[in-house]
C-alpha positions as a LaTeX table, in Angstrom:
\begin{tabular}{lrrr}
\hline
Residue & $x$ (\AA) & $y$ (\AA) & $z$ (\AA) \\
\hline
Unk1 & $-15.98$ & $-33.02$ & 1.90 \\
Unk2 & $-19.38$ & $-31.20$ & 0.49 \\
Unk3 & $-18.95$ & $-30.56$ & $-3.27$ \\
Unk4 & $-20.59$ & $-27.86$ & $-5.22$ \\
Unk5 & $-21.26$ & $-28.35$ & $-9.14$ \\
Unk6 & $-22.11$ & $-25.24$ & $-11.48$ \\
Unk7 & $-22.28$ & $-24.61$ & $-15.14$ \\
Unk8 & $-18.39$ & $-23.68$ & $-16.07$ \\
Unk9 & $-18.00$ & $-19.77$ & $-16.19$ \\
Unk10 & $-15.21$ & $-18.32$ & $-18.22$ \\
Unk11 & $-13.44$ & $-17.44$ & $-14.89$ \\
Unk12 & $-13.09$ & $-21.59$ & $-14.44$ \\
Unk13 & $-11.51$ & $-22.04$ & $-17.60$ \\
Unk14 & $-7.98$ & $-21.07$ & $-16.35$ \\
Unk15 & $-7.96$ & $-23.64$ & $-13.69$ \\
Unk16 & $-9.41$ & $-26.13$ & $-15.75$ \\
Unk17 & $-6.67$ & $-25.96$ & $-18.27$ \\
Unk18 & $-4.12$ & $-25.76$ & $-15.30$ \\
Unk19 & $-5.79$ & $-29.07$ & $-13.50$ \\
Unk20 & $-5.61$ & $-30.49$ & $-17.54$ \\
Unk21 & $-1.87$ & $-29.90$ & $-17.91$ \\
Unk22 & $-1.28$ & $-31.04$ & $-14.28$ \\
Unk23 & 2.02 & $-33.96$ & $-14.84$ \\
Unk24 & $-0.10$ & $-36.31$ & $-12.62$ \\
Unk25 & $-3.49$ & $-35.71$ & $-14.85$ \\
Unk26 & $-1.73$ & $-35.77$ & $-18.22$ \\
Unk27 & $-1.19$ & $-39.94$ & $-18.62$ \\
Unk28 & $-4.69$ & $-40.51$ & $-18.20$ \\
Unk29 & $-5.75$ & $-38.64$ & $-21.24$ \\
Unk30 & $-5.67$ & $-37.83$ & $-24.80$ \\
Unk31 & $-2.62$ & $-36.10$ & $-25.39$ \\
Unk32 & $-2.07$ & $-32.40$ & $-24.92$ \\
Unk33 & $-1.58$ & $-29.86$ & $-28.60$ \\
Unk34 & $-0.77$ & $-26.64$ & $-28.67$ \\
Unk35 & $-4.03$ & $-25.53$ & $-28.86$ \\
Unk36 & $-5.08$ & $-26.82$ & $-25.38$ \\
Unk37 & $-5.18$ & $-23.32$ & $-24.46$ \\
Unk38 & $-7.44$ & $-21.31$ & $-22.20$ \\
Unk39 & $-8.40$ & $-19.11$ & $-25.33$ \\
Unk40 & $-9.18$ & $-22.55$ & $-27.28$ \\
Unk41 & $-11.05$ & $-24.05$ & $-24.38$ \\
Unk42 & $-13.12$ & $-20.73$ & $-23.75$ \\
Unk43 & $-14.22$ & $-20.24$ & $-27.42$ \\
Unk44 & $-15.18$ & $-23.95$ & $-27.62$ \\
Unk45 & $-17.46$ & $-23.59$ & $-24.30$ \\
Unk46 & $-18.55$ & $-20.36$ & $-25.50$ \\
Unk47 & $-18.46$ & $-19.60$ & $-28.89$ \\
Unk48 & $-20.52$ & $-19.88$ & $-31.71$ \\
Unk49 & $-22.50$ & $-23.10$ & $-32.16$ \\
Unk50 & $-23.33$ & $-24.22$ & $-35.42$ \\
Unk51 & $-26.39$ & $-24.97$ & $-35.53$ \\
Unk52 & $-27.24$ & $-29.27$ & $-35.94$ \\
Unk53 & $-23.55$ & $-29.91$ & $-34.73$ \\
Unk54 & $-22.62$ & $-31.25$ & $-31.19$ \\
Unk55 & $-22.24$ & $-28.66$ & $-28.40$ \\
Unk56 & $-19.36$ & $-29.08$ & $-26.29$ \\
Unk57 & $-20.37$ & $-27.90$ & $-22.44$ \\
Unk58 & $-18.20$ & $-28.34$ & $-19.25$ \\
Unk59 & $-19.75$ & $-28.50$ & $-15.42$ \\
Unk60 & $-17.34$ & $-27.22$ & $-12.87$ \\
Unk61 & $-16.34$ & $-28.89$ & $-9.96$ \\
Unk62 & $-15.77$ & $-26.94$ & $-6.61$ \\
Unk63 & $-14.51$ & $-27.34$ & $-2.99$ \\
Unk64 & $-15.04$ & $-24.38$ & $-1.14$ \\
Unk65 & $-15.66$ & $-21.82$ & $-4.12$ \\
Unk66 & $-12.19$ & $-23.21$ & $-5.29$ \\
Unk67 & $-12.04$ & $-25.36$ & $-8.99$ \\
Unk68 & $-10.96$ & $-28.71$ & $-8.15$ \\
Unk69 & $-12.39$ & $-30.57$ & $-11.25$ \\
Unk70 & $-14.55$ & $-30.55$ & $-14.09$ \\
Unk71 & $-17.02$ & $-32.83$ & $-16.41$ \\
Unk72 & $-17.22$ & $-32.31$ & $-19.63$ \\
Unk73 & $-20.03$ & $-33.16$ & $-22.49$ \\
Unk74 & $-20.72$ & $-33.08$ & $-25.60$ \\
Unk75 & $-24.66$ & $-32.98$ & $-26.32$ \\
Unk76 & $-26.53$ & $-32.20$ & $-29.46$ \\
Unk77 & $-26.46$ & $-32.47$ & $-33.24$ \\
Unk78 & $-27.71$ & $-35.76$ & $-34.41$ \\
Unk79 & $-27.64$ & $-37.80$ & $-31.45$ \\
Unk80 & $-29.29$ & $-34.85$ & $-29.04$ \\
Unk81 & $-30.46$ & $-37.76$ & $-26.64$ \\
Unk82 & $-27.18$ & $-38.62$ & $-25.77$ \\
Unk83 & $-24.07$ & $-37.20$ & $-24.54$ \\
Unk84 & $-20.48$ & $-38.36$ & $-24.41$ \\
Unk85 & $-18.94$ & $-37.30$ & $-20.68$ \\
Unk86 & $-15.43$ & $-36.85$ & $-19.72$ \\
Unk87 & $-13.87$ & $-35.49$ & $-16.76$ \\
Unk88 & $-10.72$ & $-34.32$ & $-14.22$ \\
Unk89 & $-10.12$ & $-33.76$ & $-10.95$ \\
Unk90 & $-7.04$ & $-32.27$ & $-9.57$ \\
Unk91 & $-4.54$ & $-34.98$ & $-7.93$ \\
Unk92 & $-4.71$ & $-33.12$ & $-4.44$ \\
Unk93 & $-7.73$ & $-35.08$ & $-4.29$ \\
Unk94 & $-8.07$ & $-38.36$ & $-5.77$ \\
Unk95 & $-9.43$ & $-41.68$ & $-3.92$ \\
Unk96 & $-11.69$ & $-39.56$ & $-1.79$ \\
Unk97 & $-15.17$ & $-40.23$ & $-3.92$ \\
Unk98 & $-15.44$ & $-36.54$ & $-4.95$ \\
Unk99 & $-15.82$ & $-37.62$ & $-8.57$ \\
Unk100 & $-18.45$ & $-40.32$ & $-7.60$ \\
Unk101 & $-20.42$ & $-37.85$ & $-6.32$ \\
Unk102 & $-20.21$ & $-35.02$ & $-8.76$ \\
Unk103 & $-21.02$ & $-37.63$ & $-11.38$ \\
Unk104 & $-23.39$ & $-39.02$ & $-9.24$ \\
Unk105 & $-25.43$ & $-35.55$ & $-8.90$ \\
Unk106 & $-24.61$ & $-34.21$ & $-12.52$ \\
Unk107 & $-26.13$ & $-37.62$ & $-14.10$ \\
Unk108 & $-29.27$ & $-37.16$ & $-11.97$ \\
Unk109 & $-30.02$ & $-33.85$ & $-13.52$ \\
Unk110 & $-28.57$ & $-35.16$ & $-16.54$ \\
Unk111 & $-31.42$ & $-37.97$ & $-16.92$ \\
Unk112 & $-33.80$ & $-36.76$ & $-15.22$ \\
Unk113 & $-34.60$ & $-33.05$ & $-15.95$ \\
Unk114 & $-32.49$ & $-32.95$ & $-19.37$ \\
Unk115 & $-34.28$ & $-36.17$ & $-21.01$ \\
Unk116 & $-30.86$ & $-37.82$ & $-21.81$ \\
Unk117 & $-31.14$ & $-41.95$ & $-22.64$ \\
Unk118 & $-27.64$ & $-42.67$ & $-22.51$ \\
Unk119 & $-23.84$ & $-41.22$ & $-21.60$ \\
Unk120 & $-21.18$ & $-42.80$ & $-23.24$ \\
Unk121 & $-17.28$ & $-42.32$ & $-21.46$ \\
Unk122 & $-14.03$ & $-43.94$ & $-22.55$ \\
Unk123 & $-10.93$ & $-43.83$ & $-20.58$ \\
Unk124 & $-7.53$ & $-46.02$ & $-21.18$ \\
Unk125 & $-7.12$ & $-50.02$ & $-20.29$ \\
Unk126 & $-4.71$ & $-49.21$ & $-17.73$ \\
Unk127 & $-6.22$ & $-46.49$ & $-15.51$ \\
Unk128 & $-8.10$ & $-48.75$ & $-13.34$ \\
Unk129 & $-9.49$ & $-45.78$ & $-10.56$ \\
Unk130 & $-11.33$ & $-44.61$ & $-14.11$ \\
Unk131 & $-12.37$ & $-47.89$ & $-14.72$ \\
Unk132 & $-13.83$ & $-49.26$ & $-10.97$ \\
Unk133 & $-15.52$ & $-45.28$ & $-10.69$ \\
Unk134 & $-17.54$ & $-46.21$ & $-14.41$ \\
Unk135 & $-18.21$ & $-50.11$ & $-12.37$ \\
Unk136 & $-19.23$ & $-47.92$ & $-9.26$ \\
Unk137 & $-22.04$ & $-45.73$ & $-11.15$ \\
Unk138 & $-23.26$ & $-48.55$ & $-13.09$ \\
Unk139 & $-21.48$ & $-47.85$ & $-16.54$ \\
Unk140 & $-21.66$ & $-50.96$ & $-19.04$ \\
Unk141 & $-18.52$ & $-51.84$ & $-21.03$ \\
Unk142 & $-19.91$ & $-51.48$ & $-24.93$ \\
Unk143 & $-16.17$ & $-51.69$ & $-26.72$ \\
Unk144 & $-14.67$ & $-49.58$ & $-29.79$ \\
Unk145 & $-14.82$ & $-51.05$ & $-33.11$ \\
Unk146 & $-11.24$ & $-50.99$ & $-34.98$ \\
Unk147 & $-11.90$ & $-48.21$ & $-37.47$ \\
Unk148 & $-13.16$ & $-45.78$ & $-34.42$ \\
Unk149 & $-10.13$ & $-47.00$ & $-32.61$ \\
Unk150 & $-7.53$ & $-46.38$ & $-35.85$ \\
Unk151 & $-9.05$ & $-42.94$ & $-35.86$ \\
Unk152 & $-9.12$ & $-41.84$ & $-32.49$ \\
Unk153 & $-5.56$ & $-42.69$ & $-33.11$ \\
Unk154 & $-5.07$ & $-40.82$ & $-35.40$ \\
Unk155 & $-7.11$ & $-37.36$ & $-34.78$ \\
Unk156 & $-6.37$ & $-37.81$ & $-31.13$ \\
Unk157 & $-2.80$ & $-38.70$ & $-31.32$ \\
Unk158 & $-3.49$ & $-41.51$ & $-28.83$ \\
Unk159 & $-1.76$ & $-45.25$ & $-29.21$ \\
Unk160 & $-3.27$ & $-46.52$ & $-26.09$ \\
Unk161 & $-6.17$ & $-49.05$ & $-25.60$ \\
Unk162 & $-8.93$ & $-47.34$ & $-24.92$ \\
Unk163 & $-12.17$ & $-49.01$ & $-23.09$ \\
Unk164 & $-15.85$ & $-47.41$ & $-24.39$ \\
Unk165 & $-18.43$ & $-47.29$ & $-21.59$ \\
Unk166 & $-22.16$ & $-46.75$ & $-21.89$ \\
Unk167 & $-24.57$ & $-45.61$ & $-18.92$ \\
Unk168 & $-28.27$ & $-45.67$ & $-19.53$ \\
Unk169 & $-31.07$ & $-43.51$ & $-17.98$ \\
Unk170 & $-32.92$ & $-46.82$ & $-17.13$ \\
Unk171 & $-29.91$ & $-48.37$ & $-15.51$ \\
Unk172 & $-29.17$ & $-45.07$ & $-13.66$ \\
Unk173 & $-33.39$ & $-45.04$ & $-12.54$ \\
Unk174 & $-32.83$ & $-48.45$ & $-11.75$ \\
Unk175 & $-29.70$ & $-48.00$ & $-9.06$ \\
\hline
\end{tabular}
C-alpha cells in the first residue's frame, strides 16, 4: 500500500478527530475531554503561537487522497531541538506497517532537513504493537520519573503505566 504524508490542512482535522474518537483507537490513549473537538484541534494546529512556547503541529497520513492517520509534534519553545511525537492510524488498517513507514519517512525529514537531535514518544505498558513499532525504528526506552508520572496523571486524566521512549538523530543516521 503506497502512503502519502502532508502537512495537516484544516480539511484533515475532521477525520482526525473522527479516527481519535474511533472505540478501537480510544484505549490506547490519553483519555478523551470535551474539548477534543474539531474546533479545539484546529485552533491548536492553527492558531496563534505564543511566541518561546512549544508549537503543536500534526502530519497527515493518507491512502489514496483519503485520511487514514496522523503524527503529531510538538516542537519549539525551550527545547526547539527536540520534539515529542505521537500518532493514530485508523483500525481498518493496523498490522500492515503503514505507521512504520510514515514514521519512517516523517523522521527522515525530521532529522535530516529540520536539524532535530532527538524525538521523544510515550505510549501505555500494555499496548505492545506501540511498543515493538518504537523497537522497530530504533526508539530507546528512557523511563518517566514519578513526579512526571503523578502529573501526567493528573492533567491527563490517565492511571495507566506509561513507557517514555527516546529516538536520536545519530541512532536514526546510524540504522
Amino acid at each position: 500500500m503506497e502512503i502519502e504524508l502532508r502537512d495537516t490542512s484544516e480539511v484533515d482535522v475532521a477525520e482526525i478527530v473522527r479516527i481519535r474518537r474511533d472505540p478501537l483507537v480510544q484505549p490506547h490513549q490519553y483519555r478523551l475531554t470535551r474539548y477534543d473537538t474539531v474546533d479545539r484541534l484546529t485552533e491548536h494546529l492553527f492558531g496563534d503561537t505564543k511566541p518561546g512556547l512549544d508549537v503543536m503541529k500534526s502530519t497527515t497520513v493518507l491512502s489514496d487522497d483519503r485520511v487514514i492517520g496522523n503524527i503529531c509534534h510538538s516542537h519549539g519553545g525551550v527545547y526547539e531541538k527536540y520534539c515529542y511525537c505521537g500518532w493514530n492510524l485508523a483500525p481498518p488498517y493496523w498490522g500492515r506497517g503503514i505507521m512504520s513507514l510514515a514514521l519512517s519517512q516523517f523522521f527522515g525529514s525530521l532529522f535530516s532537513e529540520q536539524g532535530i537531535a532527538a524525538v521523544f514518544s510515550d505510549c501505555f505498558s500494555n499496548n505492545r504493537r506501540c511498543i515493538r513499532l518504537m523497537q522497530k525504528l530504533n526508539y530507546d526506552p528512557i523511563g518517566i520519573g514519578m513526579d512526571e508520572r503523578l502529573q501526567i496523571a493528573i492533567t491527563a486524566r490517565c492511571y495507566h503505566w506509561i513507557r517514555r521512549f527516546m529516538l536520536t538523530s545519530e541512532v536514526w543516521h546510524a540504522r
